[in-house]
C-alpha positions in Angstrom: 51.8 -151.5 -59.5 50.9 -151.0 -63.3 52.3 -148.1 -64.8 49.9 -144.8 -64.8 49.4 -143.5 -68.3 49.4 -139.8 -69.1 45.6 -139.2 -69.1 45.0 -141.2 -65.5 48.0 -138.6 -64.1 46.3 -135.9 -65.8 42.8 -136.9 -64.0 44.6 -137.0 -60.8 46.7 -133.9 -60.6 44.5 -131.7 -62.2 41.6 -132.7 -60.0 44.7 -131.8 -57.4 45.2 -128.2 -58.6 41.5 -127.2 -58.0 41.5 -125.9 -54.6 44.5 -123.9 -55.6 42.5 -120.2 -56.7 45.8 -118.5 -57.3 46.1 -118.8 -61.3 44.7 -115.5 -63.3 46.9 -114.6 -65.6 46.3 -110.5 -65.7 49.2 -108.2 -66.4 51.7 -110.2 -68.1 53.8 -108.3 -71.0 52.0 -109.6 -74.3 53.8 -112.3 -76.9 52.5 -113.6 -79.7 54.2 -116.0 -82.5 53.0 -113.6 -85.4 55.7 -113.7 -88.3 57.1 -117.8 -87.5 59.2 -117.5 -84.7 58.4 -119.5 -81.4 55.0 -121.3 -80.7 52.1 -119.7 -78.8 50.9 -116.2 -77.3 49.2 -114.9 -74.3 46.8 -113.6 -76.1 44.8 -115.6 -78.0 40.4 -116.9 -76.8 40.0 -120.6 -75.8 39.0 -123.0 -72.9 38.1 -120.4 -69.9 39.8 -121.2 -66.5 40.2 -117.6 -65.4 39.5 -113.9 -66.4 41.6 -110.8 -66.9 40.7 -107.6 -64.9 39.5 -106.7 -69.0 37.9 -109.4 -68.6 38.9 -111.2 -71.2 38.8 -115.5 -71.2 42.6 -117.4 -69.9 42.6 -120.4 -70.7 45.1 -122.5 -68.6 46.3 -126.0 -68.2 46.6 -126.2 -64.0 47.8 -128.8 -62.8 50.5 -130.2 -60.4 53.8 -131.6 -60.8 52.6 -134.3 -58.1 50.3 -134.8 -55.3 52.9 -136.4 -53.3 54.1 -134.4 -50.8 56.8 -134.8 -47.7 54.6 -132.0 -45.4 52.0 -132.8 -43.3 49.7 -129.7 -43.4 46.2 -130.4 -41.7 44.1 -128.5 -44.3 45.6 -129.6 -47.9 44.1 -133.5 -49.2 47.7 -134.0 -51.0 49.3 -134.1 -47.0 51.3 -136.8 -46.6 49.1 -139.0 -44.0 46.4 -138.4 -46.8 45.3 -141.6 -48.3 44.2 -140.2 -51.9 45.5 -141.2 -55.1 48.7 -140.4 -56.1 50.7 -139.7 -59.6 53.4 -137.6 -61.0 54.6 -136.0 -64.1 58.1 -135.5 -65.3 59.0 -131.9 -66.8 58.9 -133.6 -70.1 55.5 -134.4 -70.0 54.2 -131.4 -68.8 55.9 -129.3 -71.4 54.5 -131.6 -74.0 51.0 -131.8 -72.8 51.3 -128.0 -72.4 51.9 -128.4 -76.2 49.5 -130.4 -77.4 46.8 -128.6 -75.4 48.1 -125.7 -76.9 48.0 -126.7 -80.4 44.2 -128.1 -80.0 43.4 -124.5 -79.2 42.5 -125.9 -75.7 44.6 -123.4 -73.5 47.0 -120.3 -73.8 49.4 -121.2 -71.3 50.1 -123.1 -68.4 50.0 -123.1 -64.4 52.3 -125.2 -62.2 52.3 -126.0 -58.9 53.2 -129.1 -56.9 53.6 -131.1 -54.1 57.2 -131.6 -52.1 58.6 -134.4 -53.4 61.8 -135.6 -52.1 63.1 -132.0 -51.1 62.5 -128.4 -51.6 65.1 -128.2 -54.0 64.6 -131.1 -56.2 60.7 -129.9 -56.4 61.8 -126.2 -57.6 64.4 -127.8 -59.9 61.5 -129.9 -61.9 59.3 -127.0 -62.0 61.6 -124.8 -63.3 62.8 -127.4 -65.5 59.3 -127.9 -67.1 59.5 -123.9 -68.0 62.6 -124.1 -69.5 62.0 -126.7 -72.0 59.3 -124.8 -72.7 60.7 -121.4 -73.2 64.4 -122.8 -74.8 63.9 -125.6 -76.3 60.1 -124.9 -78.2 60.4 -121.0 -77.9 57.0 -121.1 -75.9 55.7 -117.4 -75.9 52.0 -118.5 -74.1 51.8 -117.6 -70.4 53.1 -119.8 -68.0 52.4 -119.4 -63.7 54.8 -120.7 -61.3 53.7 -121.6 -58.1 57.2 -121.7 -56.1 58.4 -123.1 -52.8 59.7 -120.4 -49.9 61.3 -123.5 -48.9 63.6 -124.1 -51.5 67.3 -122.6 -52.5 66.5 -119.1 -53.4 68.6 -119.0 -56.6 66.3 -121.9 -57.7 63.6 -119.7 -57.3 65.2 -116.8 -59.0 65.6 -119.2 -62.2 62.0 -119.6 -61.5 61.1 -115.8 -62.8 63.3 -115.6 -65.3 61.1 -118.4 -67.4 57.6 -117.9 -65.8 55.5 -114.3 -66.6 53.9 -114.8 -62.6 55.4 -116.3 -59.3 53.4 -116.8 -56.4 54.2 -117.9 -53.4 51.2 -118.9 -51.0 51.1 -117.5 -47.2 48.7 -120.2 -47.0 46.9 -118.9 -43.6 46.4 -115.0 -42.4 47.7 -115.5 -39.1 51.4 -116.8 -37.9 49.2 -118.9 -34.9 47.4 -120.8 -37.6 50.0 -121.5 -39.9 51.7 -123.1 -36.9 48.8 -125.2 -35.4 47.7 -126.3 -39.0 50.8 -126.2 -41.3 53.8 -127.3 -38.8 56.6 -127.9 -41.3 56.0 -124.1 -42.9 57.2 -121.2 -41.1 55.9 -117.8 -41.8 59.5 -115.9 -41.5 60.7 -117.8 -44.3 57.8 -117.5 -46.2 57.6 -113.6 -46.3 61.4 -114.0 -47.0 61.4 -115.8 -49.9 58.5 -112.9 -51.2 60.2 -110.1 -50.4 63.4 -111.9 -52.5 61.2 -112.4 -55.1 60.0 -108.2 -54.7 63.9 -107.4 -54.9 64.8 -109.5 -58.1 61.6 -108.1 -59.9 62.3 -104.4 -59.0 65.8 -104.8 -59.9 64.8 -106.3 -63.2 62.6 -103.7 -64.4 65.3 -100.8 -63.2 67.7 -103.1 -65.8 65.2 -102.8 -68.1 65.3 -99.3 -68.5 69.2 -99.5 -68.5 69.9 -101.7 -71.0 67.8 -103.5 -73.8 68.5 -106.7 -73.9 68.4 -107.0 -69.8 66.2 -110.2 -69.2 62.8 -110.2 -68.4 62.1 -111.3 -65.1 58.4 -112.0 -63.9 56.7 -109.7 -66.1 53.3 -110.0 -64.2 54.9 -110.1 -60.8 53.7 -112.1 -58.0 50.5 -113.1 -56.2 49.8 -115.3 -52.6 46.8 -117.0 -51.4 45.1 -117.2 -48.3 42.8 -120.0 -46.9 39.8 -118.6 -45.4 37.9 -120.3 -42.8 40.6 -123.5 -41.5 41.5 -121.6 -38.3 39.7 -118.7 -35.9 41.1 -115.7 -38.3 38.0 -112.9 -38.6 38.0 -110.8 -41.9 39.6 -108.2 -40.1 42.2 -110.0 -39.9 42.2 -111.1 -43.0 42.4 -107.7 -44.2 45.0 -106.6 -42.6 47.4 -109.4 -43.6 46.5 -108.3 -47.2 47.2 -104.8 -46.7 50.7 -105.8 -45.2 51.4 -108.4 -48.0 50.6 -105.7 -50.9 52.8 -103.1 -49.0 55.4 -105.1 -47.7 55.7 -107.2 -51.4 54.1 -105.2 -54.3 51.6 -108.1 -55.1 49.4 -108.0 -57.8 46.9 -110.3 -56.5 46.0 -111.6 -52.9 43.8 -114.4 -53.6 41.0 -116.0 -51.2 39.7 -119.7 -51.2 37.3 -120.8 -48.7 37.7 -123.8 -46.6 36.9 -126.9 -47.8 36.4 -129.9 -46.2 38.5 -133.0 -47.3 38.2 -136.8 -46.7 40.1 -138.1 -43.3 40.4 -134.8 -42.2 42.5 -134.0 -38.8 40.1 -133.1 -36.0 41.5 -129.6 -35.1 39.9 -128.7 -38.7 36.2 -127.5 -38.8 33.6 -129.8 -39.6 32.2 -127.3 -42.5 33.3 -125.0 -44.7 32.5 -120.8 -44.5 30.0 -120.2 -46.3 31.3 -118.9 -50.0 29.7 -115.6 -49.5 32.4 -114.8 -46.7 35.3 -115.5 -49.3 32.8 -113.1 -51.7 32.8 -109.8 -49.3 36.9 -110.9 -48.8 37.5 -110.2 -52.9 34.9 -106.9 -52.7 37.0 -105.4 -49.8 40.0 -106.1 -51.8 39.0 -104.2 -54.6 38.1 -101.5 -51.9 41.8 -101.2 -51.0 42.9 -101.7 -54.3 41.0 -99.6 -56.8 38.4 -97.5 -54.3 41.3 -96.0 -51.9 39.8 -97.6 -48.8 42.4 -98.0 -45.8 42.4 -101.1 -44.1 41.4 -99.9 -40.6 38.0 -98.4 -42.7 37.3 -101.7 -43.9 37.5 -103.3 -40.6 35.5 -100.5 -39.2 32.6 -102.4 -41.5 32.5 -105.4 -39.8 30.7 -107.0 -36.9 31.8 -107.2 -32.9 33.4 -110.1 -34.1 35.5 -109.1 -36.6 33.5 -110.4 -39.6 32.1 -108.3 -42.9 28.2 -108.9 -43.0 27.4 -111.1 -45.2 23.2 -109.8 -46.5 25.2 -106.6 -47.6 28.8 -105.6 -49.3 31.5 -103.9 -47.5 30.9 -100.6 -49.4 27.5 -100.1 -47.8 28.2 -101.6 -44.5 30.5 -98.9 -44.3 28.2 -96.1 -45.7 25.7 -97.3 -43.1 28.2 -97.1 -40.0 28.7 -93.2 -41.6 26.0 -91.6 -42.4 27.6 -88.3 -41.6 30.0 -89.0 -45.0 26.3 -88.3 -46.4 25.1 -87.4 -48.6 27.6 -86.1 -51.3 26.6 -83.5 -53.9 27.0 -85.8 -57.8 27.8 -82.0 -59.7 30.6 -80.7 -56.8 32.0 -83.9 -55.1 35.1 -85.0 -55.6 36.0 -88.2 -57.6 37.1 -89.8 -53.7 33.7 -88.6 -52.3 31.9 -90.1 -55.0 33.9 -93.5 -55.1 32.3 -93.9 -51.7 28.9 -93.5 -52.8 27.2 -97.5 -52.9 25.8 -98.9 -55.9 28.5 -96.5 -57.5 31.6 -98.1 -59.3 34.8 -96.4 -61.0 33.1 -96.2 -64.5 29.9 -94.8 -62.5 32.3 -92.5 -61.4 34.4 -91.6 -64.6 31.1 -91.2 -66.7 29.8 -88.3 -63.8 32.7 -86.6 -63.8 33.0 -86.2 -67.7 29.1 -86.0 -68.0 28.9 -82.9 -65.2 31.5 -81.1 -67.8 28.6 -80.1 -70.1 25.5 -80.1 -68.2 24.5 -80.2 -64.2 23.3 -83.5 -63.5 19.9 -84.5 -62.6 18.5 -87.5 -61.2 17.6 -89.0 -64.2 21.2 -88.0 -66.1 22.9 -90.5 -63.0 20.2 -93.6 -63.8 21.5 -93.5 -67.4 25.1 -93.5 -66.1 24.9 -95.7 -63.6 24.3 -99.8 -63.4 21.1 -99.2 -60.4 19.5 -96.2 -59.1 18.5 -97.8 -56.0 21.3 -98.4 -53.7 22.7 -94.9 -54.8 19.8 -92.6 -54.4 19.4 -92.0 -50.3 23.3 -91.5 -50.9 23.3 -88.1 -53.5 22.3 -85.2 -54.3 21.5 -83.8 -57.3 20.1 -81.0 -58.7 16.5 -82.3 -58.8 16.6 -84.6 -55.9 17.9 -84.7 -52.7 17.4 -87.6 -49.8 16.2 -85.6 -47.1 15.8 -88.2 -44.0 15.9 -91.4 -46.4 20.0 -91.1 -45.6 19.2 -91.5 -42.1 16.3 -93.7 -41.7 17.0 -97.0 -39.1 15.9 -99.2 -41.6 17.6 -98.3 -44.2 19.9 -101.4 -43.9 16.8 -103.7 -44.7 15.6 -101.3 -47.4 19.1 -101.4 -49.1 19.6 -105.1 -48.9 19.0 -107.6 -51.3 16.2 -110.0 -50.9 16.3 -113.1 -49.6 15.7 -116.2 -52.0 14.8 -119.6 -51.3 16.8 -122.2 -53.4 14.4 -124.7 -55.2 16.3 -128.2 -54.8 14.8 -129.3 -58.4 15.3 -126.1 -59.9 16.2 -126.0 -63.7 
């Protein structure tokens, strides 16, 4: 077989690293190369691949070591019985096409994941290998994502923070039962232990940190996981509740959420079509419930259906609004910022702007339109000193009134 050259592996493994949704590169300590030394920064515009919670543009090569792969999980197109393409990098080419990418302005740093090739061990040692010649030997300061293997020796994945700014390590499936049926070679016990090593070595790091100055840095931006949503019988709830216990139990910064996709040959215990992408939609807006909206887990799940699913015509916020009616409405010049936070249509800068704006002045109706994004969704929700919902809070169609209309896609559309 002819020899692949570096563009036709570059085709096939970054084509490889799409379904893999884990690679924002938010929170990482900032580096530039201002004043000669080293090559590159995290904090420069180019290509866009992913967005900061700032939401500024991070541009990223991702891509994979290799597709080849020694496990045989049902849902990933890179399992061994698959018959797709394959290729491989060394560490030396990746580090040099992170480079030249870099140098064309076409990316700020890089994400690496890969397939199991050989062994655990010798796939952990060429990623981490491919960091290291970046950080040692060129004094790379851009960003660089490691996806690691909870397979693998964990000092090999310990040498894996202490060159990358974020680890992740992928639960792949929200429920123990479905990683078995589907993914028979991973095991979830080792998985969550090889998270809650990488937890350890990053806490310890930043309490040496504060000790001593020159203590090395050790996954700056901390770790993320990723869940598949759709390839087994898990409902949202769920869902949910596995991302609660991941961010408690590991001190993630992320829990990411990719939808099902179908893939060629695929093993008939898999379903024939993917969620819809709305589903993995309401997943990420009852994340940022938890996350930046103090929503417990059990309220989230107390949005969704006998089944166990978020609706999908409205977000979680209002589903829950709509289940209680009696949290109802909530006075916009007395509430507190956690009453108001649960008000729909009303988001943290909604919020901040309120509170600061009801300083000077009681607020009227027409003082929380200017403040807010859309008075629609939040007016049968408030009061104000003007305006107040009277039965609109409790009317049984509220639901319909609140949700957003229905469009019919045009197939030849511009």
């Amino acid at each position: 077989m002819a020899a692949q050259s570096i563009l036709q592996k570059l085709e096939i493994l970054a084509d490889a690293a799409k379904y893999d949704a884990s690679c924002a590169s938010s929170g990482t300590a900032k580096k530039n190369s201002i004043g000669g030394k080293g090559i590159g920064s995290t904090e420069g515009m180019g290509i866009c691949h992913a967005y900061a919670p700032d939401g500024r543009c991070i541009s990223l090569l991702k891509v994979l070591m290799t597709n080849h792969c020694i496990f045989d999980c049902h849902y990933c197109i890179n399992r061994k019985s698959s018959n797709v393409r394959r290729a491989r990098f060394t560490p030396q080419e990746v580090a040099d096409l992170t480079l030249s990418f870099y140098r064309r302005n076409y990316i700020e740093g890089l994400f690496l994941s890969s397939g199991i090739i050989k062994s655990s061990n010798f796939t952990m040692e060429q990623l981490v290998e491919t960091a290291r010649i970046l950080r040692e030997e060129h004094d790379f300061r851009g960003y660089i994502h490691l996806k690691t293997i909870p397979e693998a020796d964990p000092q090999l994945v310990y040498q894996a923070g202490l060159h990358a700014d974020r680890v992740s390590i992928n639960v792949e499936l929200p429920t123990d039962s479905g990683l078995t049926r589907l993914a028979p070679d991973k095991d979830a016990r080792q998985i969550e232990g090889a998270m809650g090593g990488m937890k350890s070595s990053i806490v310890e790091a930043k309490d040496a940190k504060k000790r001593f100055k020159h203590a090395p840095r050790f996954a700056p931006a901390g770790q993320s996981t990723q869940m598949i949503v759709g390839a087994d019988a898990a409902s949202d709830a769920d869902i949910v509740g596995k991302a609660s216990r991941l961010y408690d139990n590991f001190r993630l910064r992320r829990v990411y959420y990719s939808a099902f996709s179908p893939i060629p040959d695929a093993s008939a215990v898999l379903p024939l079509k993917r969620p819809p992408l709305i589903r993995e939609h309401r997943l990420y807006q009852s994340d940022w419930l938890m996350r930046f909206y103090d929503y417990k887990p059990g309220e989230i799940m107390q949005a969704t259906d006998e089944a166990g699913n978020l609706p999908l015509d409205i977000d979680p916020k209002l589903a829950w609004a709509l289940k209680f009616r009696d949290w109802f409405p909530v006075d916009v010049n007395r509430a507190t910022k956690e009453q108001l936070l649960r008000v729909p249509g009303l988001g943290v800068k909604g919020v901040q702007r309120i509170l600061a704006a009801r300083r000077h002045r009681t607020l009227r109706l027409d003082d929380v339109a200017k403040l807010t994004v859309s008075l629609t969704k939040i007016r049968p929700f408030i009061v104000t000193c003007d305006w107040r919902p009277t039965a609109l809070t409790d009317r049984a169609d509220l639901r319909r009134l609140l949700a957003p209309p229905q469009e019919q896609l045009e197939l030849f559309a511009a």
